[in-house]
Steps between C-alpha positions, in 0.01 A plus 500: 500500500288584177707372203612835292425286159107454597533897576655557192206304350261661616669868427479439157156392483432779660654665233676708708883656492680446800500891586080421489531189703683621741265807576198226491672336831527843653899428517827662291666315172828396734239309719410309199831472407647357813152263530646386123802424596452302720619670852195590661104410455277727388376759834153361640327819375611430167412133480118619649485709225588273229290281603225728486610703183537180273248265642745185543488253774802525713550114426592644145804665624630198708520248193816405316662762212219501205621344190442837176453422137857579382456848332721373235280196364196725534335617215356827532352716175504855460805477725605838435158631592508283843593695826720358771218494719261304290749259402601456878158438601429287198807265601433523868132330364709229328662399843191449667346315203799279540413471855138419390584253222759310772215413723203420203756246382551340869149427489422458162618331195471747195571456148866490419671731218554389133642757355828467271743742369403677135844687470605453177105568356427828359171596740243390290634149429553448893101636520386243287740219590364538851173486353526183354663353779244568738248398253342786437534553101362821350197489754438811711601498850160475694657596837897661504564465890334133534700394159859594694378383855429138343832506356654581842577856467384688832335828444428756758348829497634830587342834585718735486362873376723592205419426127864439467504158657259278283692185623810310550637163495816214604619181578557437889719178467309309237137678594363745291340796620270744332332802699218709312438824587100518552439852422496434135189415273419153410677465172841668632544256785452220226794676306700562779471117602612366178773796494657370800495087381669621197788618785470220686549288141766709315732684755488280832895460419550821292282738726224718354715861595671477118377782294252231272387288784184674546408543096548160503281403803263752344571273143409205641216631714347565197557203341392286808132623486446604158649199294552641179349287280170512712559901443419437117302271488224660755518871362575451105452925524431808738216679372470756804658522895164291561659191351791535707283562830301206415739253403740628776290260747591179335883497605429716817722773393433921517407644224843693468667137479324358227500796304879548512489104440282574175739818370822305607433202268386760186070463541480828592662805369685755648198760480253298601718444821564775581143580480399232730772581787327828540159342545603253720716784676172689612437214733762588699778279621370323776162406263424248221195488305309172564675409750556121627469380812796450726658176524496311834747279588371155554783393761478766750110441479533152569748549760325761712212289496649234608645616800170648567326218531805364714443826723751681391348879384754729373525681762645204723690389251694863466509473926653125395793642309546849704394696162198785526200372295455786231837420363402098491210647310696754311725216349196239473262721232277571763333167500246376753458143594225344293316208676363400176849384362536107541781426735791315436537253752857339426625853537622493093387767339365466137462802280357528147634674267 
């Protein structure tokens, strides 16, 4: 009998209602319904055509009850925004990261969490006490996803087709999780990285669903890769939106960021901001002027290539844990083996930051 919770799983990645489903699998609601319950497996016409509608393995379906990311510990911006369908499917992503993440760390020691509690910081102060503890100072953050996978944060990539979901974070027992929603530029994923440590930093006991949990993530996002006092002392004055564009490549922010940055702490007036949001708002919101290049994540990298040269493509390793390949891809960035990567051959992984 398929287990209704890998169903369920697989409906909302799918993003599908259960009216929708159940006309996918050629059968009525109350067949669903009765399948849920418990009482009676899903007809063999309807378990053909899920197989063929969402591209699972049957194995998939056998397994125990997935383990979700509990929708209250998750944050989630523009929450309002947010459907019930994109949410489900982004959560539904989370479970089989989880199921993902389990088996990595069966075969592979990765760098443990050391992350602390900043409740009782106003957002900037826990920005740059983190900073200083991991050693960083006011130097600029070469490489956003690297810096939190080397301090044992694991980061995974979502795909989902809505400008509402930029990204979303939690603690699974004492592992934290960020997923980054790939359709953004460059500079936005950076933000949206250190958005969700300042989360995982300030409201891992509070939650981030208070009205000033995401001003403050936003706060210390800020903060985190534009240190203040590197701010002023690397643009003294804005002549033009050119200074802005230019400099903007130094902390890898967008040029919105820095400039609200720049107006925010008084270097910029209010006219002259105004004037440059509608500049930079003729490059549309899904554009940035010179724009970065996107961070790649130096653990998945060195994982994928590792089992590679062990034999393991992606494609057996999806048949290996009963989970279609372009949603192993769809959480992993993407990324290809590369059989120029040394190997780790103590199976510890080492990431710099």
């Amino acid at each position: 009998m398929y287990n209704p919770e890998r169903v369920e799983l697989v409906r909302r990645r799918l993003g599908l209602t259960k009216i929708g489903f159940a006309e996918q699998l050629g059968v009525d609601r109350k067949a669903i319904q009765r399948f849920e319950s418990g009482d009676y497996d899903l007809p063999e016409i309807a378990r053909e055509k899920l197989l063929m509608v969402s591209g699972y393995p049957e194995g998939f379906f056998a397994k125990s009850t997935p383990e979700y990311p509990n929708p209250d510990g998750v944050s989630f911006r523009s929450l309002r925004s947010l459907t019930s369908s994109s949410r489900d499917a982004a959560i539904a992503a989370g479970a089989l990261a989880f199921e993902l993440d389990d088996w990595i760390r069966s075969e592979y020691e990765l760098p443990t969490h050391d992350l602390t509690a900043e409740r009782d910081l106003a957002p900037a102060e826990a920005a740059m006490r983190l900073r200083v503890r991991w050693g960083i100072g006011n130097r600029p953050i070469g490489n956003m996803m690297n810096l939190l996978e080397a301090h044992g944060v694991r980061v995974f990539s979502l795909v989902e087709e809505t400008r509402h979901l930029d990204a979303y974070s939690l603690w699974r027992n004492d592992q934290p999780y960020v997923f980054l929603n790939t359709l953004k530029t460059a500079e936005r994923s950076r933000f949206d990285a250190a958005h969700e440590l300042g989360h995982l930093v300030m409201h891992r006991h509070t939650g981030s669903t208070h009205p000033k949990a995401e001003s403050e993530a936003d706060t210390f996002a800020s903060a985190f890769l534009m240190p203040p006092d590197d701010v002023r002392a690397e643009i003294p004055w804005v002549r033009s939106l050119r200074d802005i564009i230019e400099k903007k490549q130094r902390w890898g922010v967008s040029a919105a960021a820095l400039a609200y940055t720049l107006h925010k702490s008084g270097r910029i007036t209010d006219w002259h901001y105004r004037g440059y949001c509608i500049q930079l708002g003729k490059y549309g919101r899904d554009a940035e002027p010179n724009p970065m290049r996107r961070e790649v994540s130096q653990v998945w990298t060195k994982l994928l290539t590792d089992l590679w040269r062990q034999g393991i493509s992606l494609s057996r390793l999806a048949s290996r844990l009963s989970i279609p390949e372009r949603e192993l891809s769809a959480l992993l960035f993407g990324i290809v083996a590369d059989p120029n990567t040394s190997g780790d051959t103590d199976r510890k992984l080492h990431v710099v930051s």
